[in-house]
KOLNUKOL-199455 format. One record per residue: residue in three letters; x, y, z of N, C-alpha, C in turn. Coordinates in steps of 0.1 Angstrom, whole numbers, plus 2048, in hexadecimal, padded with zeros to 3 digits. Example, Ala and Ser with C-alpha at 12.3 -4.5 7.8 and 13.67 -1.06 7.14 Angstrom:
 residuo n_xx n_yy n_zz ca_xx ca_yy ca_zz c_xx c_yy c_zz
     ALA  884  7C7  84E   87B   7D3   84E  884  7DF  84E
     SER  880  7EA  847   889   7F5   847  881  800  84F
end
This chain:
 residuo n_xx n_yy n_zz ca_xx ca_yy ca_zz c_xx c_yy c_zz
     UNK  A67  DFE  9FE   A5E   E02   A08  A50  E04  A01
     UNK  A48  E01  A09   A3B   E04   A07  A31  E10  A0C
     UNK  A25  E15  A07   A23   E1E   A0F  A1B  E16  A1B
     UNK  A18  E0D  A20   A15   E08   A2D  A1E  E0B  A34
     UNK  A29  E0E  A2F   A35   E08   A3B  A37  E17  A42
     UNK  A2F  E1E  A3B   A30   E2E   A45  A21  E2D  A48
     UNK  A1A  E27  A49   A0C   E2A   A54  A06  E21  A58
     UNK  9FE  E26  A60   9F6   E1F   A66  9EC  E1D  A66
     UNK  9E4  E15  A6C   9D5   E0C   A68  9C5  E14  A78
     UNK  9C3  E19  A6D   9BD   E21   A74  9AB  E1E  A72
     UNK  9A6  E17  A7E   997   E14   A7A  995  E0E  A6A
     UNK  99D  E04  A68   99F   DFD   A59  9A4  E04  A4E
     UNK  9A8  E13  A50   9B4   E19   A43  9BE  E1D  A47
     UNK  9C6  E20  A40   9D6   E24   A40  9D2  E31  A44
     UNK  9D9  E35  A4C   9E0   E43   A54  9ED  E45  A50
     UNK  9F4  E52  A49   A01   E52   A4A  9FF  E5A  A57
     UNK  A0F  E53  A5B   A16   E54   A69  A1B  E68  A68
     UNK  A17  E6A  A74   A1A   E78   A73  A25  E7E  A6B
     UNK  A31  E7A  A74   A3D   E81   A6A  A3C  E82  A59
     UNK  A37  E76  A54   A34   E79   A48  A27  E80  A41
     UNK  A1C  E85  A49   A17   E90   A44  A18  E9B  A3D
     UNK  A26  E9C  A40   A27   EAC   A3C  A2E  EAD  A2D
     UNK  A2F  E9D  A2B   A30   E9F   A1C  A28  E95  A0F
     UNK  A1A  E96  A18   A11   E94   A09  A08  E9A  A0E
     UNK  A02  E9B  9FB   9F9   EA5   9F9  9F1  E9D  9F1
     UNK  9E4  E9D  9F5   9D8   E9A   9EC  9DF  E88  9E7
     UNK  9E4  E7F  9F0   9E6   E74   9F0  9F4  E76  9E8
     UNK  9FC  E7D  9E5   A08   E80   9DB  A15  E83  9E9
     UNK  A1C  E78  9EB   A25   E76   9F5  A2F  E7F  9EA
     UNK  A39  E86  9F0   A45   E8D   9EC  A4F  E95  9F4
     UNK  A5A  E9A  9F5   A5C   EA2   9FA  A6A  EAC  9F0
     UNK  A66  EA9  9E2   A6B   EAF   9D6  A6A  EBA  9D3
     UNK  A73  EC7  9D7   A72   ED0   9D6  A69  ED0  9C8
     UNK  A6D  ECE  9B7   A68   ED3   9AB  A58  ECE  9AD
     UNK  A55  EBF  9B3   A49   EBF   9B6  A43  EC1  9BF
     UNK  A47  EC9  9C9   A3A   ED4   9D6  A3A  EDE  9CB
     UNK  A3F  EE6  9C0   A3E   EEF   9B8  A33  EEE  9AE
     UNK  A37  EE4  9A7   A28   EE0   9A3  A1C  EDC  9A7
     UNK  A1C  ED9  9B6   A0F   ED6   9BD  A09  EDF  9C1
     UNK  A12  EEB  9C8   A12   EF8   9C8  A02  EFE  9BD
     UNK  A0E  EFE  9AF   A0B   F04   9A7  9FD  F01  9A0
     UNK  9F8  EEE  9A8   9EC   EEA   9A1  9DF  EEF  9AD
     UNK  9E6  EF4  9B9   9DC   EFA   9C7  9D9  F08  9BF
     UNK  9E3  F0E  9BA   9DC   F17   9B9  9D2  F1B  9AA
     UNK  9D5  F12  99D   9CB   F13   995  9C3  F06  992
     UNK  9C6  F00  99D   9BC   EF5   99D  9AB  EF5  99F
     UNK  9A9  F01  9A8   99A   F06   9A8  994  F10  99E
     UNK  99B  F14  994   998   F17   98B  993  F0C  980
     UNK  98B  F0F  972   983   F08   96E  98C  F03  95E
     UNK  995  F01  961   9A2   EFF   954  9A5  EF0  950
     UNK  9A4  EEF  943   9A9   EE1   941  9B6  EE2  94A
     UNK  9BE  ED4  947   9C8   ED3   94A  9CE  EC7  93D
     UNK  9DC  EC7  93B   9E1   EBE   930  9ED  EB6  93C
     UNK  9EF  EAE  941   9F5   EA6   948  A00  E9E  943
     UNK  A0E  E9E  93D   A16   E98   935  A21  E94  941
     UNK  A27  E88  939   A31   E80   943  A36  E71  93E
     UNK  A3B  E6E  945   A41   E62   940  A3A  E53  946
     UNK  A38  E49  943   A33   E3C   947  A33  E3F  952
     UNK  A2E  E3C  95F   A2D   E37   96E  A30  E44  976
     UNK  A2F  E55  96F   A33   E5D   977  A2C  E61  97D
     UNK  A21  E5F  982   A16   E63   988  A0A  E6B  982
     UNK  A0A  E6F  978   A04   E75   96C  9F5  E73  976
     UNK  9EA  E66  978   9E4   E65   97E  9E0  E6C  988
     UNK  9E7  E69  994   9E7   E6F   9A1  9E5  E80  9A3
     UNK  9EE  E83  998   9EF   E90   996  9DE  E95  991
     UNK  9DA  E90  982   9CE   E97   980  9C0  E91  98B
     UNK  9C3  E84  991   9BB   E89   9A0  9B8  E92  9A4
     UNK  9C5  E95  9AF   9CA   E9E   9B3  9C3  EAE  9B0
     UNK  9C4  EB0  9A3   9BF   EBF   99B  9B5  EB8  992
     UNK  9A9  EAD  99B   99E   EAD   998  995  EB3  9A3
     UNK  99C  EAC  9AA   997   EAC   9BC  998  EBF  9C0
     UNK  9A0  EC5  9BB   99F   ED0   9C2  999  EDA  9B9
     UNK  993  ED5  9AD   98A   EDF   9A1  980  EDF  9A7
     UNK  974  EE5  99C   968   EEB   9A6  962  EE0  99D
     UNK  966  ED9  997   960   ECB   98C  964  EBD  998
     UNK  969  EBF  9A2   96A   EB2   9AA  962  EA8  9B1
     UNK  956  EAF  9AD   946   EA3   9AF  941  E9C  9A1
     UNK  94A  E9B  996   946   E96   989  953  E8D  988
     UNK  952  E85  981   958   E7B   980  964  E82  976
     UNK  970  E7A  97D   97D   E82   975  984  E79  965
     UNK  984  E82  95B   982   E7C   94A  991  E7C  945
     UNK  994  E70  947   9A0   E6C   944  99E  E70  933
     UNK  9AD  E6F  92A   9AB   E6E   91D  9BC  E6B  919
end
């Protein structure tokens, strides 16, 4: 499956389809108990002004994630510094 295949085309972008709203966050589809806990956990010291060290394995989303707790820092109008 693809993610097209849950939405829809909306004024030329993808829309997810309601029912599946209620399980992504910040473009991060899930509905994994251990990761809503971490997503959780990046809402709440994500607006704080703290590095972050991001560790994982090939293809785990490592990415998405420091988006994610780029987007919600108070640093998310500066370009985000991969390393």
């Amino acid at each position: 499956m693809k993610i097209q295949d849950y939405c829809d085309t909306v004024d030329g972008s993808l829309q997810l389809r309601t029912p599946l709203r209620q399980f992504c966050r910040g473009g991060i589809i899930t509905d994994d108990r251990d990761m809503n806990r971490q997503l959780d956990m990046l809402d709440r010291v994500g607006q704080g002004n703290v590095p972050l060290t991001i560790r994982g394995e090939k293809g785990s989303g490592k990415d998405r994630i420091a988006q994610y707790a780029h987007d919600l820092s108070c640093r998310r109008r500066a370009p985000l510094v991969k390393t």
